[in-house]
Short mmCIF file of the C-alpha atoms (twelve columns), coordinates in Angstrom:
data_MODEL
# 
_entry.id   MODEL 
# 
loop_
_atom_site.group_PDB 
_atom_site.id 
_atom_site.type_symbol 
_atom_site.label_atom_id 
_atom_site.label_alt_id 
_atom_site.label_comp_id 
_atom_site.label_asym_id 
_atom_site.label_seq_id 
_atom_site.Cartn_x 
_atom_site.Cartn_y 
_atom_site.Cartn_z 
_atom_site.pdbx_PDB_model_num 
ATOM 1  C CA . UNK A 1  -36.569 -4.793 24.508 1 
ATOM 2  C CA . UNK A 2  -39.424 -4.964 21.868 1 
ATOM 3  C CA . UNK A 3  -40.941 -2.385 20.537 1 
ATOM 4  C CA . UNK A 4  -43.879 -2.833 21.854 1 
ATOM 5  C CA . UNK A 5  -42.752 -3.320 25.388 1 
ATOM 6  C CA . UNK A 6  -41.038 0.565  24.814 1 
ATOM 7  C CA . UNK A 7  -44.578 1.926  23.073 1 
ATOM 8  C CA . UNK A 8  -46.102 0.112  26.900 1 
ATOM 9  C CA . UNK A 9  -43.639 2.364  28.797 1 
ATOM 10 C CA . UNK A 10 -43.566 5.122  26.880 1 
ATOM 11 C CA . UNK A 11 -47.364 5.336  27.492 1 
ATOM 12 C CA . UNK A 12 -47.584 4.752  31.150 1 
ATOM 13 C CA . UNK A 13 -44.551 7.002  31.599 1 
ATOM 14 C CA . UNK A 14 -47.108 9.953  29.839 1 
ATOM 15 C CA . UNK A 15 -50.477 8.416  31.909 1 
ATOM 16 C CA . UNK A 16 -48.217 9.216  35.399 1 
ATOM 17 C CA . UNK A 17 -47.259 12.301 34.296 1 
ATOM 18 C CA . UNK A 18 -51.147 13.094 33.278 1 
ATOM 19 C CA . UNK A 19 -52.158 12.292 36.642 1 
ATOM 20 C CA . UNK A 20 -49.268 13.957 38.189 1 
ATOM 21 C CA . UNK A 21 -50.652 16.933 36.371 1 
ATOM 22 C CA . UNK A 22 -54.359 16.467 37.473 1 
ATOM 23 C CA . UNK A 23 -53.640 15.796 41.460 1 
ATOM 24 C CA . UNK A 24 -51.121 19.449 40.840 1 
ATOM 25 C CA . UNK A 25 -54.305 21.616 39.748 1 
ATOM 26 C CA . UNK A 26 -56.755 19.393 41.953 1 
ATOM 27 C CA . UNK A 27 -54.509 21.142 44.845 1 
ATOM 28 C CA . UNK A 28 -54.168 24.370 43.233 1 
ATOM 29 C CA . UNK A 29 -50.605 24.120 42.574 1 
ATOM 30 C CA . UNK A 30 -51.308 24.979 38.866 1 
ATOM 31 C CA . UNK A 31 -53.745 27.051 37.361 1 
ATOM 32 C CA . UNK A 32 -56.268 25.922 34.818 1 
ATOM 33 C CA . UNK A 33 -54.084 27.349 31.586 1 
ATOM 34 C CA . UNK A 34 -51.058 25.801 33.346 1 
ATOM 35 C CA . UNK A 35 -52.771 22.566 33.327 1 
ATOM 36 C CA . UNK A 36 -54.252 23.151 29.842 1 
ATOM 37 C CA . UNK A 37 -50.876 23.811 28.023 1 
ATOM 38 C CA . UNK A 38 -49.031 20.225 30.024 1 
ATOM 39 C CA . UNK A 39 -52.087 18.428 28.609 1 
ATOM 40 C CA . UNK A 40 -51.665 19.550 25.565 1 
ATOM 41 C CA . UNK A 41 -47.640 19.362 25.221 1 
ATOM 42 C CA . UNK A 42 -47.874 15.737 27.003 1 
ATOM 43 C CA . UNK A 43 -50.553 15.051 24.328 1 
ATOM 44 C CA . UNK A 44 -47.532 16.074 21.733 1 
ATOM 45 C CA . UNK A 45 -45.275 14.171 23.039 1 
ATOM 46 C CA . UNK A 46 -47.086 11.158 22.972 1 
ATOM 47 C CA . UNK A 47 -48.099 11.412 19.389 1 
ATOM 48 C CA . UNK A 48 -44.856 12.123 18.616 1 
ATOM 49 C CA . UNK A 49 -43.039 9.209  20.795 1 
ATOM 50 C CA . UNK A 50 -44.865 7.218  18.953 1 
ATOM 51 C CA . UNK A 51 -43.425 7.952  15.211 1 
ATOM 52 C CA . UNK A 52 -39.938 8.236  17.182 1 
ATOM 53 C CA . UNK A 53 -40.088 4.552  18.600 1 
ATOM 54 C CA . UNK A 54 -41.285 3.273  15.281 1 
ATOM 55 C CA . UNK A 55 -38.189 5.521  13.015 1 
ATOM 56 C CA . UNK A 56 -35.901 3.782  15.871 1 
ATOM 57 C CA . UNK A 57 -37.016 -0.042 15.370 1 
ATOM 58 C CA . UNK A 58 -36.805 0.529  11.569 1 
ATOM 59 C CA . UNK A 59 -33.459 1.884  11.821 1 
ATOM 60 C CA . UNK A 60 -32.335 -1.143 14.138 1 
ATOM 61 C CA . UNK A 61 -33.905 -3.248 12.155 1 
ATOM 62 C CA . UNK A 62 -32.099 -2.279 8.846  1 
ATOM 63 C CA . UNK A 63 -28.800 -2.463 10.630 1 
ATOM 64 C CA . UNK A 64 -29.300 -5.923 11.724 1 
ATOM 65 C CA . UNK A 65 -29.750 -6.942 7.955  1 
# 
């Protein structure tokens, strides 16, 4: 798979679990600061998914060499 195709899933995987996390304190199954901090750690994640994918590709790619 190319990297970008896994940076595409990587973000939509984090968009569905943004909404997930919206629609939870839309129906009061979280509280604000509940819904504050998963913002915030999915907002982590994604920054650091990012650097992750890219270390991996360059990795692969100096193995294929």
């Amino acid at each position: 798979m190319s990297k970008s195709a896994v940076k595409t899933l990587v973000v939509v995987a984090l968009v569905v679990l943004g909404v997930l996390t919206l629609f939870l304190r839309n129906q009061g199954y979280l509280t604000d600061t509940a819904a504050s901090l998963t913002t915030a750690v999915l907002l982590v994640v994604a920054f650091g998914a990012y650097f992750v994918v890219e270390r991996l590709y360059r990795k692969r790619k100096r193995v294929d060499s």
